[in-house]
C-alpha positions as CSV (number, residue, x, y, z in Angstrom):
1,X,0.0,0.0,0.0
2,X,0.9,3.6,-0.6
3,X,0.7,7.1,1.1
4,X,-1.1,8.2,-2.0
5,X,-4.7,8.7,-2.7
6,X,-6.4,7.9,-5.7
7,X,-7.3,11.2,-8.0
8,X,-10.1,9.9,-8.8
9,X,-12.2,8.4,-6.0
10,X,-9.9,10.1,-3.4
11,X,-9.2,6.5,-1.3
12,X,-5.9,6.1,0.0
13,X,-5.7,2.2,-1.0
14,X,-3.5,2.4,-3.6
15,X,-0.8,-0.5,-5.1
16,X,2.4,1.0,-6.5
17,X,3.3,-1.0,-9.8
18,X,7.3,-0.3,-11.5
19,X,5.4,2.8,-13.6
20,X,1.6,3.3,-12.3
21,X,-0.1,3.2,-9.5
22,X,-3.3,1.2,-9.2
23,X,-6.8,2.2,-6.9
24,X,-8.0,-0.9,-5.1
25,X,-11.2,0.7,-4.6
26,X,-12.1,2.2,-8.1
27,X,-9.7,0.6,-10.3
28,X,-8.2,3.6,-11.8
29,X,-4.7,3.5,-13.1
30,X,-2.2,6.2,-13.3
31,X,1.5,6.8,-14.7
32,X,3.8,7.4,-11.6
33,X,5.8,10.3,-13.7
34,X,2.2,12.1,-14.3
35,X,1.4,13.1,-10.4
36,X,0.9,16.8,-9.7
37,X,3.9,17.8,-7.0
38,X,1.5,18.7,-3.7
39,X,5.0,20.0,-2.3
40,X,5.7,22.3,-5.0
41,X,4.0,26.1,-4.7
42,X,1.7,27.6,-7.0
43,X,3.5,30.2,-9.1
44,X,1.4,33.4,-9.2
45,X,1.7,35.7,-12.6
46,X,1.3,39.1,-12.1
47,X,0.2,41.4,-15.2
48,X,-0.1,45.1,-15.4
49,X,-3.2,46.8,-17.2
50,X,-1.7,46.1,-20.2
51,X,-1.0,42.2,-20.0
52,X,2.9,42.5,-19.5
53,X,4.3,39.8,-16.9
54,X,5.7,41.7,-14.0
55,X,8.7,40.5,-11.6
56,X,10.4,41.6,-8.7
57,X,13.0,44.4,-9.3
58,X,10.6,46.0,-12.1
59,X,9.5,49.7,-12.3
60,X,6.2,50.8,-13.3
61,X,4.0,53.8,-14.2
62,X,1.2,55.2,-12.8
63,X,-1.8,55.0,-15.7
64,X,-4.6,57.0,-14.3
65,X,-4.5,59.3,-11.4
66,X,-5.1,57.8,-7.9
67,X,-6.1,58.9,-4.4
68,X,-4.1,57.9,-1.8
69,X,-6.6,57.1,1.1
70,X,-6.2,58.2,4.7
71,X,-4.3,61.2,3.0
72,X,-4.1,63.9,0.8
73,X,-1.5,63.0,-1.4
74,X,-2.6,61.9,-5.3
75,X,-0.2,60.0,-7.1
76,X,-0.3,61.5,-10.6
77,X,-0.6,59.8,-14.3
78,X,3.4,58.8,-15.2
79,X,4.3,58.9,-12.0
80,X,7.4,56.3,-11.9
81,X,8.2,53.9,-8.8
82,X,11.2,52.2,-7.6
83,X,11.7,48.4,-8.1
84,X,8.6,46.9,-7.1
85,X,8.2,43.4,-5.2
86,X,5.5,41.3,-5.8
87,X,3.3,40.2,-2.6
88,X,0.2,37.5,-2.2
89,X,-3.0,40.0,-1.8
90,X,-5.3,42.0,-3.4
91,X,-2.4,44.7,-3.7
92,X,-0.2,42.5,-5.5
93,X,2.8,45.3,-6.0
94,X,4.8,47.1,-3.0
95,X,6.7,50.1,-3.7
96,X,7.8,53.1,-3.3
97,X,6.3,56.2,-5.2
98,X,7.5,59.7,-4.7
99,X,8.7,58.6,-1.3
100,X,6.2,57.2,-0.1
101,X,5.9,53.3,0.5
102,X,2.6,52.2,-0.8
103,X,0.5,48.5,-1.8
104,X,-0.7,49.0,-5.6
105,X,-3.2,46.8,-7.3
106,X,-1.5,45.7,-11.0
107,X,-4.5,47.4,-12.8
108,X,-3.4,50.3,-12.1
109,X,0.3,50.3,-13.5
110,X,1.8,50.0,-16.5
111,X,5.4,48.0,-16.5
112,X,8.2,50.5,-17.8
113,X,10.3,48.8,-20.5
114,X,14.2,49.4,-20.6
């Protein structure tokens, strides 16, 4: 028996043949090579309004005008950041804009090309 569960029927009674694994419970067969790693994490991709992949170390533009809240302070249309780093979140881009370190959503920004 195996630590595996089936994909299929979700049962963890599974026989491990030299290159599949068999369900005792359903039957199902599967290739050993062909299992999803549960270890391995998700890769998020980022896109600005535009549909260009952003990384870490990037600098965007500001595409629209935008209200800071809990201030006064508007960060204006072309307005250029420092590298950005990409974060988990609504916000997915932290930066710095005119000195100020702020959480932008990637709508908003346009990636600036080299």
């Amino acid at each position: 028996m195996s630590k595996i569960s089936c994909p299929l029927c979700t049962m963890d009674d599974v026989i491990d043949h030299p290159r599949k694994h068999e369900c005792m419970t359903c039957g199902h067969e599967w290739d050993i090579e062909g299992l999803p790693d549960e270890d391995a994490p998700e890769e998020r991709i980022v896109k600005d309004a535009f549909g260009n992949v952003l990384e870490k170390g990037d600098v965007v533009q500001m595409i629209k005008d935008l209200k800071l809240k809990g201030s006064s302070d508007v960060l204006k249309s072309g307005t250029k950041s420092k590298p950005i780093s990409l974060q988990d979140g609504d916000h997915e881009i932290s930066c710095r804009m005119n000195g100020i370190a702020i959480n932008l959503k990637a709508q908003f920004v346009k990636k600036v090309l080299s």
